[in-house]
C-alpha positions, -999 to 999 in steps of 0.1 A, spaced: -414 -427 593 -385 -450 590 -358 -447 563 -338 -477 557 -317 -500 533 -317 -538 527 -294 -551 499 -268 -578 487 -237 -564 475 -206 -574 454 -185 -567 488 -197 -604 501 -219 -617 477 -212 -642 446 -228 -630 411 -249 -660 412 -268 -652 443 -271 -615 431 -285 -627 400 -316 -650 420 -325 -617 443 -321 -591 410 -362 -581 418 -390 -589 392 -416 -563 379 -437 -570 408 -414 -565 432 -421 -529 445 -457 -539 449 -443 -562 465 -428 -541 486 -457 -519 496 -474 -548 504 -452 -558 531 -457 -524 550 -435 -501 527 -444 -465 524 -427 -462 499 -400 -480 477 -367 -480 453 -350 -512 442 -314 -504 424 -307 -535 407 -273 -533 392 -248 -564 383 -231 -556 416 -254 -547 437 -293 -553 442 -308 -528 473 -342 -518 482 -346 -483 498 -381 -476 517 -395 -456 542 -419 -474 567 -436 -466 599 -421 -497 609 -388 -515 600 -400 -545 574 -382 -575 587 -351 -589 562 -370 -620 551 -399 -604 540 -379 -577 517 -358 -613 507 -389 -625 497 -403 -597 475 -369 -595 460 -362 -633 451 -368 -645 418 -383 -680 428 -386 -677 465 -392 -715 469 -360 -725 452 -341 -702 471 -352 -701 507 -332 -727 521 -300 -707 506 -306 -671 516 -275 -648 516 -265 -625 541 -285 -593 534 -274 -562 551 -297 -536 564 -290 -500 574 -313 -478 594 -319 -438 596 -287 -420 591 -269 -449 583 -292 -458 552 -287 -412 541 -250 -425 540 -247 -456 527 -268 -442 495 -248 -412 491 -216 -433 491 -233 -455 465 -247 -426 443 -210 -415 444 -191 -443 430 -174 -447 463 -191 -485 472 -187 -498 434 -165 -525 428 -144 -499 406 -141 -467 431 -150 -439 412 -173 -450 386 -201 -426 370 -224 -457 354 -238 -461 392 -254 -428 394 -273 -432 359 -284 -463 375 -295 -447 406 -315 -424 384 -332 -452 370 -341 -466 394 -359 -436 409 -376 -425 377 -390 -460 378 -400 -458 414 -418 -423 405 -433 -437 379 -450 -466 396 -456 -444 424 -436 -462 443 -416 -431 454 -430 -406 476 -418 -373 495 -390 -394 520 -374 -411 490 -375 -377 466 -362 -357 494 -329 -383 499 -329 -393 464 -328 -357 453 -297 -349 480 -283 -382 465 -279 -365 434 -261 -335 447 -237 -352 470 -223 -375 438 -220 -340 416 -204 -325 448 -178 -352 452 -170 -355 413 -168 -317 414 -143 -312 441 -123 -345 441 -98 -364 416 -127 -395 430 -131 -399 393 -97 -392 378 -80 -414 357 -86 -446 332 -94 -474 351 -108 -502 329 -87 -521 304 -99 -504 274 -105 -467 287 -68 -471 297 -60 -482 261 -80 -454 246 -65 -427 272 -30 -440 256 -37 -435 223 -50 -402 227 -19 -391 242 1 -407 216 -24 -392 185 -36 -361 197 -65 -359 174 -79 -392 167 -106 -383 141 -83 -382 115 -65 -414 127 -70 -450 107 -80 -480 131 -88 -519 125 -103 -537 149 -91 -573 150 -112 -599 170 -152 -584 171 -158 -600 206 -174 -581 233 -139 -568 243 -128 -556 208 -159 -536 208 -161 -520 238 -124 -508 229 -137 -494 195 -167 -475 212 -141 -457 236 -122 -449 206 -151 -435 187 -167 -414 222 -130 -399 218 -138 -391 181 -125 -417 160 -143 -424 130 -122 -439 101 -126 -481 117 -119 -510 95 -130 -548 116 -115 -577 107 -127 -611 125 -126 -651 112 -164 -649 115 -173 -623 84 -212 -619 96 -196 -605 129 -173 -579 112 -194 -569 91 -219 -563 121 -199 -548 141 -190 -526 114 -222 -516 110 -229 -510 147 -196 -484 147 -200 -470 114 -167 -491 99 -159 -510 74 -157 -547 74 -124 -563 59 -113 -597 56 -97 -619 79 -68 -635 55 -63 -594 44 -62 -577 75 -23 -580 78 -16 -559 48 -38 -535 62 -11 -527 92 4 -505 60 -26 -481 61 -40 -479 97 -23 -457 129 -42 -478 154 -45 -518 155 -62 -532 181 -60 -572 185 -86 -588 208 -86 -623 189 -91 -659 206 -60 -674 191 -38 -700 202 -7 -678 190 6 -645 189 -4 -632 148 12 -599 147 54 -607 152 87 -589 144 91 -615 111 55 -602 94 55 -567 106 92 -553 100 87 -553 57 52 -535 67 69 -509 86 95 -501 60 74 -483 41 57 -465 70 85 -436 73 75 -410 103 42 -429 111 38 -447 144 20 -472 152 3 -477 182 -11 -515 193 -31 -523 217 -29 -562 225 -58 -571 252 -59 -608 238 -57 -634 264 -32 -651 253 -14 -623 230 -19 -614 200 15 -597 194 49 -612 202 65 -590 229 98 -581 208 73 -561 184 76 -530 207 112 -530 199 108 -520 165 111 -484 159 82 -466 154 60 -493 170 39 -483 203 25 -515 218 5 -523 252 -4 -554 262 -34 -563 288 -3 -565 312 11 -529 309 -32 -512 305 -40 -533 338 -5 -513 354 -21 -483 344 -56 -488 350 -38 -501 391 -23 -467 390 -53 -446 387 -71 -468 411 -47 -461 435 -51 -422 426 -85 -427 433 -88 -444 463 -63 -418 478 -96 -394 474 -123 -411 495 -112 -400 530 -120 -360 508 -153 -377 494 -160 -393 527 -163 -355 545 -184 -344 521 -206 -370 524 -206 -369 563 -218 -335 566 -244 -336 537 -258 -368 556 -260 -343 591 -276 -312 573 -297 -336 554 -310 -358 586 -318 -325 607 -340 -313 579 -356 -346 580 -361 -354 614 -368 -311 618 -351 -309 651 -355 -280 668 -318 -277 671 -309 -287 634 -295 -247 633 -271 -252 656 -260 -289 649 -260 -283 609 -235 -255 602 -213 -270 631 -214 -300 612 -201 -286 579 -177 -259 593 -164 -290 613 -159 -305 573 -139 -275 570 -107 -280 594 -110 -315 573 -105 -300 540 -140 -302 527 -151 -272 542 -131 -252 514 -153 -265 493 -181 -243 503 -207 -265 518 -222 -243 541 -228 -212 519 -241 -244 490 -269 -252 518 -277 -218 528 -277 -205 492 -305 -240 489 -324 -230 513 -329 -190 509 -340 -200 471 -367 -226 481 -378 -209 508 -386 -176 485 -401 -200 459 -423 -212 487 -432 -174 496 -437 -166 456 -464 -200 452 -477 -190 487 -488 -155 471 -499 -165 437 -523 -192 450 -505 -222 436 -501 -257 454 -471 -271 443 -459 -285 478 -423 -271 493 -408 -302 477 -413 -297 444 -399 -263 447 -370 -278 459 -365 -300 437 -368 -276 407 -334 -257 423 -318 -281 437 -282 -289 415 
């Protein structure tokens, strides 16, 4: 049986060509009907991949085809698919599963969608013994990298940066008053970091009152109005501005009698309009914290930085997971001697103080006495299954 990988990828693919191969709901028949075993497709908005195992490789175009939205409008403009084969296809998915392929190095929301997309396989039967044994190491590789590297350290979006700031500025932000000004997709997906680090008192202010007051809803806030929301700057600890105007609102002129009566109160802004929302010579007012989408996207450059600086510590682990893992697969005869020579090789690396080896052996002593204990009680849950129910 053949393992491999065919996909499109943010790494040399435009969004718009992503967006015509994304897969439909019949795809993974599909799929089996073009000589696949068995089948995954992980459709994400930067990547669309199919992982099967075959008894024969299934040529490009055919997976292309089973993948394409409307085949006949886009077969004479067929991207450049790439395909990867036996261990090559272990690794690639590992590095996918974690975070170290995403467009964002690091990034957890690729493993829940890794997940999904096995469940789904499993649950159209799509997914068979091949993909739950790699799917299953998939999982424990990306908890083994987040585990034992800084791979996921650090803010690295605009507003997670802006969140992490305020959090170190307000130590508790439960307590804290916030308005929301602008109720666009990026004023909300600030809010909703605020509130995942437990904020909870949020005003919203926005020129279109039906969207304020929904997105009040949506975050348990209250809705405030527009021509009002400047006299609220007396009240709230957090303002954030994500607004579509021509002109800055927030300036040293309108906010200077506001702070007069703030005495030992800061107040921290976060400004991620394009163009700004507050004048620059606001953050030299005392008491006034302000970060503009300039200053978060410094920040956010600094953590990637941090982050990429850890792949060469992922990329060990991964290597010898995808060794131990291919032996057991292939069940070479000398997969005892090539396996722990792999992972004590990880070891003069760095990895190897991570305790790979004794991971894997501890793995394999426990399935292989859950396989004697169903053996003797007469049960017929397969090997795999037991491995699965202790695998991390």
């Amino acid at each position: 049986m053949n393992l491999f990988c065919v996909g499109l990828s943010h790494h040399r693919t435009r969004v718009e060509e992503l967006e015509q191969f994304a897969g439909h709901p019949e795809t993974l028949d599909s799929l089996r009907q073009a000589g696949c075993a068995e089948a995954l497709l992980l459709s994400t908005c930067n990547r669309v991949e199919v992982y099967a195992a075959a008894e024969a490789l299934v040529p490009i175009p055919q997976v292309a085809r089973c993948l394409a939205c409307d085949f006949e409008r886009t077969a004479e403009t067929t991207p450049d698919f790439y395909c990867y084969e036996a261990t090559d296809c272990v690794q690639h998915l590992f590095r996918v599963a974690a975070g170290i392929d995403s467009m964002v190095v690091g990034e957890t929301e690729i493993l829940g969608q890794v997940k999904k997309a096995y469940e789904s396989a499993r649950a159209s039967a799509a997914a068979g013994p091949y993909l739950h044994r790699l799917l299953q190491r998939a999982f424990r590789v990306a908890k083994q990298v987040r585990t034992h590297t800084h791979i996921t350290r650090g803010s690295v979006s605009i507003g997670s940066v802006a969140v992490h700031l305020a959090s170190k500025v307000f130590m508790d932000l439960a307590e804290r008053e916030i308005l929301i000004l602008g109720a666009g997709e990026t004023g909300e997906r600030t809010v909703r970091a605020l509130i995942s680090r437990g904020a909870r008192n949020v005003r919203v202010s926005n020129r279109s009152p039906a969207r304020a007051t929904e997105l009040a809803e949506l975050v348990g806030g209250v809705a405030v109005p527009f021509n009002q929301w400047l006299q609220y700057c007396a009240e709230v600890d957090i303002l954030v501005t994500a607004t579509a105007c021509d002109a800055p609102l927030l300036n040293p002129e309108n906010l200077a009698p506001i702070l007069r009566d703030r005495v030992d109160r800061p107040l921290f802004i976060i400004d991620i309009a394009v163009p700004r929302d507050v004048h620059p010579e606001v953050n030299q007012l005392e008491g006034v914290f302000l970060y503009d989408i300039d200053s978060l996207r410094s920040v956010a450059e600094q953590s990637l930085v941090l982050r990429r600086q850890q792949i060469a510590s992922a990329e060990a682990i991964i290597s010898a997971h995808v060794s131990e893992f291919w032996a057991r697969l292939s069940g070479g005869a000398s997969r005892e001697q090539s396996c722990p020579g792999a992972l004590k090789r990880s070891a003069t690396s760095g990895a190897g103080k991570l305790g790979l080896w004794s991971a894997a052996e501890r793995f394999v002593a426990e399935a292989a006495s859950l396989r004697a204990r169903s053996l003797e009680d007469g049960k017929k849950r397969s090997f795999l299954e037991h491995a699965e129910a202790i695998s991390p």
